[in-house]
C-alpha positions in Angstrom: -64.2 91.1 -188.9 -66.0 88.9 -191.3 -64.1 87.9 -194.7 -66.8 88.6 -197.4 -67.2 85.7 -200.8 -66.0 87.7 -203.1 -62.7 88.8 -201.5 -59.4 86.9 -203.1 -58.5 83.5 -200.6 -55.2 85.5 -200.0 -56.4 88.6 -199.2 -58.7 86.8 -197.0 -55.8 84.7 -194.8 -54.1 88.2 -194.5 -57.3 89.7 -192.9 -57.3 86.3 -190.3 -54.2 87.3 -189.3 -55.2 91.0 -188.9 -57.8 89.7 -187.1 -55.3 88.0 -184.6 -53.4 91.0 -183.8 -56.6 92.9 -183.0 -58.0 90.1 -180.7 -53.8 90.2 -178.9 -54.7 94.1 -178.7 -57.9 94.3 -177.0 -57.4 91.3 -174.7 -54.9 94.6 -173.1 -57.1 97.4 -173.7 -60.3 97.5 -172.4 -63.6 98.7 -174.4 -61.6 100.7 -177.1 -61.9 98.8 -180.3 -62.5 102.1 -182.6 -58.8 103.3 -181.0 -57.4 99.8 -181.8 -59.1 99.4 -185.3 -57.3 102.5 -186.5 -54.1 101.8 -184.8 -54.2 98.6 -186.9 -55.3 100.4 -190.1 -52.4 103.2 -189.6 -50.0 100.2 -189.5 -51.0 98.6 -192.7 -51.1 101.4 -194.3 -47.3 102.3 -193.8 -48.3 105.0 -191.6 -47.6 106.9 -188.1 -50.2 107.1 -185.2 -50.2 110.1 -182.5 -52.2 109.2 -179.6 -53.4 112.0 -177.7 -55.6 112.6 -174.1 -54.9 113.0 -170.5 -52.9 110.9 -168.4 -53.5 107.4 -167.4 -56.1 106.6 -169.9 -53.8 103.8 -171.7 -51.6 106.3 -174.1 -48.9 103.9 -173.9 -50.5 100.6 -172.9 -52.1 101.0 -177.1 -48.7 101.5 -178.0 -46.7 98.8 -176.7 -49.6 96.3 -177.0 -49.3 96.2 -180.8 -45.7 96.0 -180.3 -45.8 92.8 -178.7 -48.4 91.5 -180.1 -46.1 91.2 -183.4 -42.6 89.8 -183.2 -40.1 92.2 -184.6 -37.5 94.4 -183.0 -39.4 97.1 -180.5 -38.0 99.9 -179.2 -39.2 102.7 -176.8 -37.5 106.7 -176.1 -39.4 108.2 -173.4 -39.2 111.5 -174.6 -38.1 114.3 -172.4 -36.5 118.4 -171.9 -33.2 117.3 -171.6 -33.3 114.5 -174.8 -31.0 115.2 -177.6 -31.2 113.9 -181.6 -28.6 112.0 -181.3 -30.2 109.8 -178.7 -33.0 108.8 -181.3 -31.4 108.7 -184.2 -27.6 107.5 -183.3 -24.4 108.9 -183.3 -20.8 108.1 -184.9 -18.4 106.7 -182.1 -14.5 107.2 -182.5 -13.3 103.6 -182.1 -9.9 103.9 -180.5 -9.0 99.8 -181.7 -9.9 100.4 -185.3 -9.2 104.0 -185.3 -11.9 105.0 -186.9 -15.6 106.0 -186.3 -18.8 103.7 -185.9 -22.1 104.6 -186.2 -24.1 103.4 -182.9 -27.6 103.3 -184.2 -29.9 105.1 -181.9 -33.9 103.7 -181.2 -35.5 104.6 -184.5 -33.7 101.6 -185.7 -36.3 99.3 -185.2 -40.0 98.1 -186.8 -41.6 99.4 -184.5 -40.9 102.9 -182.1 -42.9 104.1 -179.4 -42.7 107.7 -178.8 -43.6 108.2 -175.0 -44.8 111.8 -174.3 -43.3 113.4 -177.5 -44.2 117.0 -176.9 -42.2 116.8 -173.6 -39.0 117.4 -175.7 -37.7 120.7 -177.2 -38.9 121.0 -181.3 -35.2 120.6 -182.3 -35.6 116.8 -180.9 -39.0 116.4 -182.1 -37.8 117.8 -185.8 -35.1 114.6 -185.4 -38.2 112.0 -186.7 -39.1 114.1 -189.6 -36.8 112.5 -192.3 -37.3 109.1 -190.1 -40.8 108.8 -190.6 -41.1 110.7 -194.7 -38.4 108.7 -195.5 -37.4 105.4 -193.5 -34.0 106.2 -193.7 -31.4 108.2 -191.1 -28.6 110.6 -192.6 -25.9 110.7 -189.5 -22.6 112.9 -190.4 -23.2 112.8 -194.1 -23.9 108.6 -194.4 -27.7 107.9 -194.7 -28.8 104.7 -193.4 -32.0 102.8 -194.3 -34.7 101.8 -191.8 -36.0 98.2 -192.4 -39.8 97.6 -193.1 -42.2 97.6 -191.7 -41.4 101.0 -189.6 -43.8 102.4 -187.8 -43.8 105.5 -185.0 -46.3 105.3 -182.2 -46.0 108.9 -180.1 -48.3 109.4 -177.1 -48.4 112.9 -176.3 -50.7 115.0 -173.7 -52.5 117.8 -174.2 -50.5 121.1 -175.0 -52.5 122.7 -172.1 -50.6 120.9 -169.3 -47.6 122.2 -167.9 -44.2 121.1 -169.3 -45.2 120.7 -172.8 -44.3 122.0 -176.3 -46.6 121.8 -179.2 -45.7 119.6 -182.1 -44.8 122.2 -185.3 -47.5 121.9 -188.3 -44.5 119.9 -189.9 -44.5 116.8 -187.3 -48.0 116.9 -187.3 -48.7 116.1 -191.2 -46.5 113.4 -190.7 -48.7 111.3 -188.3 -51.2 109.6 -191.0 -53.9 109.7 -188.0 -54.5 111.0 -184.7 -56.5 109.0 -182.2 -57.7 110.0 -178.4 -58.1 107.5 -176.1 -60.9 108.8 -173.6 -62.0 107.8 -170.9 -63.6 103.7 -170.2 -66.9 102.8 -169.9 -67.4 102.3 -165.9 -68.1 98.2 -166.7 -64.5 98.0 -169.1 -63.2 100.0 -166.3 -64.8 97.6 -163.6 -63.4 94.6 -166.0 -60.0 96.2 -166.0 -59.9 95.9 -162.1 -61.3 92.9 -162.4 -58.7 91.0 -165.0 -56.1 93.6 -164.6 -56.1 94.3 -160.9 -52.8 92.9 -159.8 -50.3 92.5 -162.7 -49.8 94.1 -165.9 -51.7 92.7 -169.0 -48.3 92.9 -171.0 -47.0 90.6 -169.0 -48.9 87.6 -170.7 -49.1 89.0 -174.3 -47.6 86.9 -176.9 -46.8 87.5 -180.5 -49.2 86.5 -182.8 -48.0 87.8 -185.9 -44.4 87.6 -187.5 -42.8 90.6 -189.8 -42.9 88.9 -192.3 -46.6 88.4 -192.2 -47.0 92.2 -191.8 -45.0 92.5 -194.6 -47.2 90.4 -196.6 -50.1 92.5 -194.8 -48.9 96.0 -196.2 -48.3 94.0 -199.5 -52.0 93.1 -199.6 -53.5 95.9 -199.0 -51.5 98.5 -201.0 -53.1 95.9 -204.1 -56.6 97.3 -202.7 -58.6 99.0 -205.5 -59.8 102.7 -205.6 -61.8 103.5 -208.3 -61.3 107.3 -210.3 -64.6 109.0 -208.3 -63.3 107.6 -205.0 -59.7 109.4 -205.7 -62.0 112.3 -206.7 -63.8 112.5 -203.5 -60.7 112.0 -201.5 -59.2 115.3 -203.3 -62.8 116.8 -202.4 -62.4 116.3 -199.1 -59.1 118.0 -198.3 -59.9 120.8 -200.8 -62.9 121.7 -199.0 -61.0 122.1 -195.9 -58.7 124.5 -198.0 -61.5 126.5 -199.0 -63.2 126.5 -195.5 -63.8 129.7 -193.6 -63.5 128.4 -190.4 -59.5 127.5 -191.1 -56.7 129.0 -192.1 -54.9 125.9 -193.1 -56.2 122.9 -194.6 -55.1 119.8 -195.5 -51.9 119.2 -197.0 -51.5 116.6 -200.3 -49.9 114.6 -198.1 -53.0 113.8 -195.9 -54.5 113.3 -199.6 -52.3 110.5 -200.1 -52.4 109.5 -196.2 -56.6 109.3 -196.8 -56.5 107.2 -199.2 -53.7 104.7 -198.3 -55.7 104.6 -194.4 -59.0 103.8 -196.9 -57.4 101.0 -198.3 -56.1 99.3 -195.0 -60.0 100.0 -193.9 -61.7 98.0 -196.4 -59.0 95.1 -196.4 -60.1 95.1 -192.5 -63.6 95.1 -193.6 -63.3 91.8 -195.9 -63.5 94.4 -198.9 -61.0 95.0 -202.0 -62.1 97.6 -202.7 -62.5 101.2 -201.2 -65.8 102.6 -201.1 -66.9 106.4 -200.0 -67.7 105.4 -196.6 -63.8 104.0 -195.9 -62.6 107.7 -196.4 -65.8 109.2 -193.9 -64.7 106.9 -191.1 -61.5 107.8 -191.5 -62.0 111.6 -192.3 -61.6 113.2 -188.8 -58.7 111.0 -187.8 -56.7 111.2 -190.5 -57.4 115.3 -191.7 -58.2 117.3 -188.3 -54.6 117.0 -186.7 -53.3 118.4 -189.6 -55.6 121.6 -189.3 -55.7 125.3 -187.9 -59.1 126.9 -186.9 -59.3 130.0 -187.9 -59.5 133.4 -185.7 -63.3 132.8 -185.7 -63.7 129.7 -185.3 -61.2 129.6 -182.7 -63.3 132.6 -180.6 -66.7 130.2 -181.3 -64.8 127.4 -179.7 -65.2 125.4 -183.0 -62.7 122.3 -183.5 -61.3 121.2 -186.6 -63.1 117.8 -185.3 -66.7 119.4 -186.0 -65.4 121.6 -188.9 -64.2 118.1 -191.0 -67.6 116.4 -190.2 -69.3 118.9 -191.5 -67.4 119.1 -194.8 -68.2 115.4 -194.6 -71.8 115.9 -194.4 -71.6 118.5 -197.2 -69.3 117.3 -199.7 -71.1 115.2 -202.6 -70.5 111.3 -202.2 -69.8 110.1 -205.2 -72.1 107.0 -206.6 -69.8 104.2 -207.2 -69.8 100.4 -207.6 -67.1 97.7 -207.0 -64.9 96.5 -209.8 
């Protein structure tokens, strides 16, 4: 993660420390920088991950290694049938000393929340993050109560095909600035993983690197990133094409408009840059648009994924020719 001559010497100390929580990350997970490059990215730019794949392949080992890796309050809700709102959000307590009631926050109260499994719990408990994660604040019996920044939700969740799970509404989705699947290791990280990671747990030696008020100062950074007119233009391309697409019969929201372009900005402040440039929004294209999407009838009988639909529109749509200012 090289810092470039022409970025600003703050911008630059920022992206060193960046750099620190990515090393933390990947000394944990094995051969899957991509996956903890946009994790990173979704965090600075105020955003929401989903992390999404079969069992075992280190859903939740992602998540909680960024949480450690920065020190601010953590907490985990392992997500289940039988889970209630209440239990994430918090619930008001009658107080028989005082004689009155006290709100007992619930998890969400925290910087960072990891969101184990999240379509194993009925849609009225998934529906409890919405105003959480749109707004950073909590609204319990009428009182509203603000979430400190950073705030950031990590949710794991396997795929809706296996048994015992309920697919997130198009609602929850759009919320989630980016979607990431883990996959499966190369056989020598895998072989490196038995080898380092054999017989304890790789959490158990990760320190924080990073303070919250240096991610603070992070987010600050990058939301100072510039995007120049035709760049805004081509983001709005992008999401309009997937409106217009035959192969879906819903496309991308304004919100993932805004999501894009925010993601773009914590992509080139990763990449040493300023400045967003065309290629910032095609790396983060697929990520940050195809979750949000429904294939249409057609595609659906073709077996084509909104994945392949959204590079395509990539490849199609005209990249505007821009410079840095």
């Amino acid at each position: 993660m090289a810092v470039t001559h022409d970025v600003p010497h703050q911008l630059g100390e920022l992206v060193t420390t960046a750099h620190r929580i990515r090393e933390a990350i990947e000394s944990v997970i094995e051969g899957k920088g991509d996956a903890v490059r946009l994790t990173l990215t979704v965090l600075l730019a105020e955003g929401h991950l989903l992390i999404e794949d079969v069992p075992g392949v280190g859903k939740t080992m992602l998540a909680k290694a960024l949480a450690r890796s920065i020190d601010c309050p953590v907490r985990r809700v392992q997500f289940t049938p039988d889970l209630l709102p209440s239990d994430i959000t918090g619930v008001s307590a009658y107080n028989q000393q005082t004689r009155e009631f006290e709100f007992k926050p619930g998890p969400v109260f925290a910087n960072i929340v990891v969101g184990d499994e999240i379509n194993r719990a009925s849609p009225k408990t998934q529906s409890a993050l919405l105003e959480c994660m749109e707004e950073r604040q909590v609204t319990v019996d009428g009182h509203t109560y603000q979430l400190d920044a950073p705030f950031m939700v990590i949710a794991t969740q396997n795929p809706i095909e296996m048994e015992g799970t309920y697919p997130l509404p198009e609602a929850q989705r759009d919320r989630f600035t980016a979607r990431v699947a883990m996959g499966y290791p190369e056989p020598t990280a895998e072989l490196e993983m038995l080898d380092v990671h054999g017989g304890t747990s790789p959490l158990d030696k990760l320190e924080p690197v990073a303070t919250t008020s240096e991610v603070r100062a992070l987010i600050e950074a990058v939301r100072g990133v510039y995007v120049s007119q035709p760049v805004k233009k081509y983001a709005i391309d992008l999401a309009v094409a997937t409106r217009h697409s035959p192969d879906l019969r819903l496309g991308a929201s304004p919100r993932s408009t805004l999501q894009l372009v925010r993601a773009a900005r914590a992509h080139a402040a990763l990449s040493g840059r300023d400045y967003v440039i065309p290629d910032d929004l095609q790396d983060l294209a697929v990520p940050v648009l195809a979750h949000r999407l429904l294939p249409s009838v057609e595609a659906q009988g073709q077996r084509r994924l909104p994945e392949q639909v959204v590079m395509e529109l990539v490849r199609r749509v005209p990249v505007p020719e821009t410079r840095a200012s």
